[in-house]
N, C-alpha and C positions, 0 to 999 in steps of 0.2 A: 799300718801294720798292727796288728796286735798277739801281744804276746802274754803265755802264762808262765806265773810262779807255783806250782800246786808245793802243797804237802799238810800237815793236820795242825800245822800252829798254835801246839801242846806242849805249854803255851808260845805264842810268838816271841823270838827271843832278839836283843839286840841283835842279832848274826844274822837273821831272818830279816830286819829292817836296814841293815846297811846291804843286802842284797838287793833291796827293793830301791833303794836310793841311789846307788850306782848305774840300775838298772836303766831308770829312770833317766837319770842325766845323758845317759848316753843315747838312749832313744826317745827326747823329750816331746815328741811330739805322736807318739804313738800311744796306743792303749797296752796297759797292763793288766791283767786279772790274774788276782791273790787269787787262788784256786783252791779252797779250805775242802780238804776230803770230809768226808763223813766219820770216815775212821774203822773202814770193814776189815782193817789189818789186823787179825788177831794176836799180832806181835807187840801192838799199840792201842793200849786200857789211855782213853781219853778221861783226862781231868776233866775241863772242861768239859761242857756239854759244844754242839758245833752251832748252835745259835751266840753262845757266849763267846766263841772264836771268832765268828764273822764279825759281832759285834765289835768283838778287841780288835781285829785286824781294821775294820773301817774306823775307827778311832786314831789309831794308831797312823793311817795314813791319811786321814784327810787333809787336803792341804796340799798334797804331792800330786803333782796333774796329770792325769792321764791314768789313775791308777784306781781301781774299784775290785772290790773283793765279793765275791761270791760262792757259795757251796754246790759242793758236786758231789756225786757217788756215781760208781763203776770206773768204765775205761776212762782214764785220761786222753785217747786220743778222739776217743767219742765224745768226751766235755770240747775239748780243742775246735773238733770239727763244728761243732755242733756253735759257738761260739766265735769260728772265723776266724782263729788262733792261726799262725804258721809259725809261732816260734815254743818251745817250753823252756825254759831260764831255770836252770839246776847251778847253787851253791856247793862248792868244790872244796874242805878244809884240808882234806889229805889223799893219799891212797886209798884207804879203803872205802872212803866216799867215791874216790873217781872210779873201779874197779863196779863198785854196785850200780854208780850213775852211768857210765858206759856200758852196762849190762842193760837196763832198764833205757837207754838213748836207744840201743842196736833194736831191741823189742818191739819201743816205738815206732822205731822207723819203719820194720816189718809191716807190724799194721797199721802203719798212716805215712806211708813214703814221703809224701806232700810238707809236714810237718818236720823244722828242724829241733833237735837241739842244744841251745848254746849254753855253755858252762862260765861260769863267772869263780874266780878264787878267790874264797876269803879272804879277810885282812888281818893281819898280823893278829891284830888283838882280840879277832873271832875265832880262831880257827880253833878253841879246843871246847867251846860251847854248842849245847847240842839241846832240844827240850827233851832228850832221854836225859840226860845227865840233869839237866831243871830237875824233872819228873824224879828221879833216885835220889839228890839232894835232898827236894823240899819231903821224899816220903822217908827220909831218918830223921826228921825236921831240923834239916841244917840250913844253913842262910844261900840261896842260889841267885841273891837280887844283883848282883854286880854281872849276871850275863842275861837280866831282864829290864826292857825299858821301865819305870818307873809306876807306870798307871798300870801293869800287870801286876806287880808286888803282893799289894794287899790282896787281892783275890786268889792268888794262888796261898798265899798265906792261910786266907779262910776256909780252903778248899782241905 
């Protein structure tokens, strides 16, 4: 089976990697694909550039088996199809993620019936980090490193 995690991992944040690691354990023998957008959201001014994300997310997971990160632009269910995907893995902190991510699941499933997907709930200690909230921190230059893994820090710092 293989399944995708998308989203613009601006930048990847601890809450993005314990998605990924839970994910993992639970379907340890399957493929996972970090699904790094491009960033056509005009609601979402990328720091990063998406070479520097793919870079930090395969960093970031190497080591975790079955997991390999790649970039996309357009439909996600046309990356999916296109990929061999039948699962998409959406991180859940509260309402008003579950609300947008069961808007954007029903959408999905519209156009790619075939394709499920499964929600996973944050964990206690993620559930109020977000890389908007990175992104608005680090741009009043306040300290955002406690909801970043460690090897992100400095570069968002330089950035």
């Amino acid at each position: 089976m293989t399944a995708i995690f998308p989203g613009t991992f601006d930048p990847i944040t601890n809450g993005h990697l314990d998605i990924i690691r839970r994910f993992s354990r639970l379907w340890s023998d399957d493929k996972l694909i970090i699904a790094i957008a491009e960033g056509e959201n005009a609601e979402k001014k990328p720091i990063f550039t998406l070479e520097e994300r793919v870079d930090q997310v395969r960093a970031l997971t190497d080591g975790v088996r079955g997991v390999e990160a790649q970039a996309f632009s357009g439909l996600l269910t046309e990356f999916a199809r296109k990929t061999g995907a039948r699962y998409i893995i959406r991180g859940l902190r509260n309402g008003t993620d579950f609300d947008y991510e069961m808007e954007m699941a029903l959408i999905n499933r519209q156009l790619a019936p075939e394709i499920e997907t499964i929600f996973i709930p944050a964990a206690l200690e993620h559930m109020i980090i977000s890389s908007s909230a990175v992104r608005r921190i680090a741009g009043l230059r306040g300290n955002a490193d406690w909801m970043l893994p460690e090897q992100i820090r400095a570069g968002l710092r330089e950035k």
